[in-house]
C-alpha positions, 0 to 999 in steps of 0.5 A, a space after each residue: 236936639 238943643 235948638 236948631 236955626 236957619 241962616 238961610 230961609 232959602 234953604 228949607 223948602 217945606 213949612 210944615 212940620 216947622 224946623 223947631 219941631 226938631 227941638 228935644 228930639 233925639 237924632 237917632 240916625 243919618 243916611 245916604 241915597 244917591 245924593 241925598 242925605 237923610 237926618 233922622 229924628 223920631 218921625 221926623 227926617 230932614 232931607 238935604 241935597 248939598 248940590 255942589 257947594 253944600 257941606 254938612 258936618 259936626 262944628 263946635 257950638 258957639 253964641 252968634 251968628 256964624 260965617 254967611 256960609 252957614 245955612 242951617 244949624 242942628 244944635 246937639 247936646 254936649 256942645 256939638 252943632 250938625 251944620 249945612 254950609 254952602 260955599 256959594 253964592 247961587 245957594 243951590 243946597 236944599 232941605 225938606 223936613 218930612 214926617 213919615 208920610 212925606 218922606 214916603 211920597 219924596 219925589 227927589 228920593 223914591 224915584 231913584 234908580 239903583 245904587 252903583 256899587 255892587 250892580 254887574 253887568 245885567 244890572 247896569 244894562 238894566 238901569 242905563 238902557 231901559 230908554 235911549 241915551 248917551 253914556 255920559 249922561 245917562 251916567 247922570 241921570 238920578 231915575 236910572 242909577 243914583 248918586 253918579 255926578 260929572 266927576 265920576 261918570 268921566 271917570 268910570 267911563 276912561 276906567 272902561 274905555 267907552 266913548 261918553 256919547 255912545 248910545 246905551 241901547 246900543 252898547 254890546 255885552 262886553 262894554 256893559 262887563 267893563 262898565 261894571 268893572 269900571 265903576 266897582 273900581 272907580 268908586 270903591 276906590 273913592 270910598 275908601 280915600 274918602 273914609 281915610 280923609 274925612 272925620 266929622 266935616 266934609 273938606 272945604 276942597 274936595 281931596 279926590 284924585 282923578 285920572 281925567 276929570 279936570 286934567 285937560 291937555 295932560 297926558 292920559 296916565 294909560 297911554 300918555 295921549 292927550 286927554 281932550 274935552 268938550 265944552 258946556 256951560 259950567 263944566 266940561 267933560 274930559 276923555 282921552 281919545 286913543 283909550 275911549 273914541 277911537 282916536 275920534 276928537 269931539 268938536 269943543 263947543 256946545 253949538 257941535 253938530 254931533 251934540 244936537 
């Protein structure tokens, strides 16, 4: 690496080994766990969480600061930059530079549950139901089963046709054979959309089709039943009730009884 730079101080959250330490290395490789990605350089891994608004991708390298977007810049040879970029003010993204030991001890990563993809049906009642938990948000939860978030729960869980506050201890074995089918589909098919969309940047707008994440009040592509939702702070979670509750329409507000 040429040089690196950081927009803003935030976004790094550890001081030791300092950012410069990237300097004259070489970055060897880049992966994924659950929702983290890994940038690694010699024994040195930069760990960064995008959150929501992150984006990390290849942009041309120019003199100057960049847009106020920008948070933290990898200068590459051959005039490549390797830049987080955050598209909101709350600056929710982070990154930890660790050496082996630190990387070895990252709370955030090792206590990750099992990737998704290629879990059956064992495996899946083994991640979500170990302890009590309803669907949706057991879904979520990073320490039993990584990378999930709210898009993609609502959408595995219409795949399978499960109601999203099912207690998990209390699923039957046919429910966890959907699950597992369900979510093979879901993000098997993400993938691939994915792969054909992006190159060397993630989109500004996420091109991701949904069959009920954020088409509330739209009929339901299944059984053409109108999709409803419940309401919380900053999100909401959308369902259809003929396909996934039993025609059951959960009250829309966080204050609902049920929800308690």
């Amino acid at each position: 690496m040429e040089g690196v730079a950081e927009w803003q101080p935030a976004t790094l959250k550890t001081v030791e080994p300092p950012l410069a330490a990237l300097e004259g290395r070489t970055l060897s490789q880049v992966w994924r766990r659950g929702k983290l990605l890994g940038v690694v350089a010699g024994d040195l891994t930069l760990v960064v969480h995008l959150m929501q608004a992150g984006r990390l991708g290849l942009v041309p390298s120019t003199a100057g600061r960049p847009s106020r977007a920008a948070a933290l810049d990898l200068r590459l040879e051959g005039g490549s930059t390797l830049r987080l970029r955050e598209l909101s003010t709350e600056r929710r993204a982070g990154a930890h530079l660790l050496d082996a030991d630190g990387l070895a001890a990252h709370e955030p990563l090792i206590r990750l549950g099992p990737e998704p993809l290629g879990l059956d049906a064992a495996g899946w009642r083994a991640a979500l139901g170990a302890r009590p938990g309803r669907l949706h948000t057991a879904l979520r939860e990073g320490r039993r089963v990584a990378g999930i978030g709210r898009a993609y729960a609502s959408e595995i869980m219409w795949a399978a046709r499960l109601a999203p506050f099912a207690p998990v201890q209390r699923l039957p074995d046919e429910a966890w054979e959907r699950l597992a089918a369900g979510a093979e589909a879901v993000l098997t098919q993400a993938l691939a959309r994915a792969r054909a969309a992006i190159d060397v940047e993630l989109p500004t707008r996420e091109r991701r089709v949904t069959a009920v994440h954020a088409h509330h009040g739209e009929p339901c592509l299944r059984c053409a039943t109108r999709l409803e939702r419940v309401s919380f702070e900053g999100y909401e979670l959308v369902y259809c009730p003929a396909c996934q509750t039993g025609d059951k329409v959960y009250a829309d507000r966080r204050t609902s009884r049920f929800l308690r």
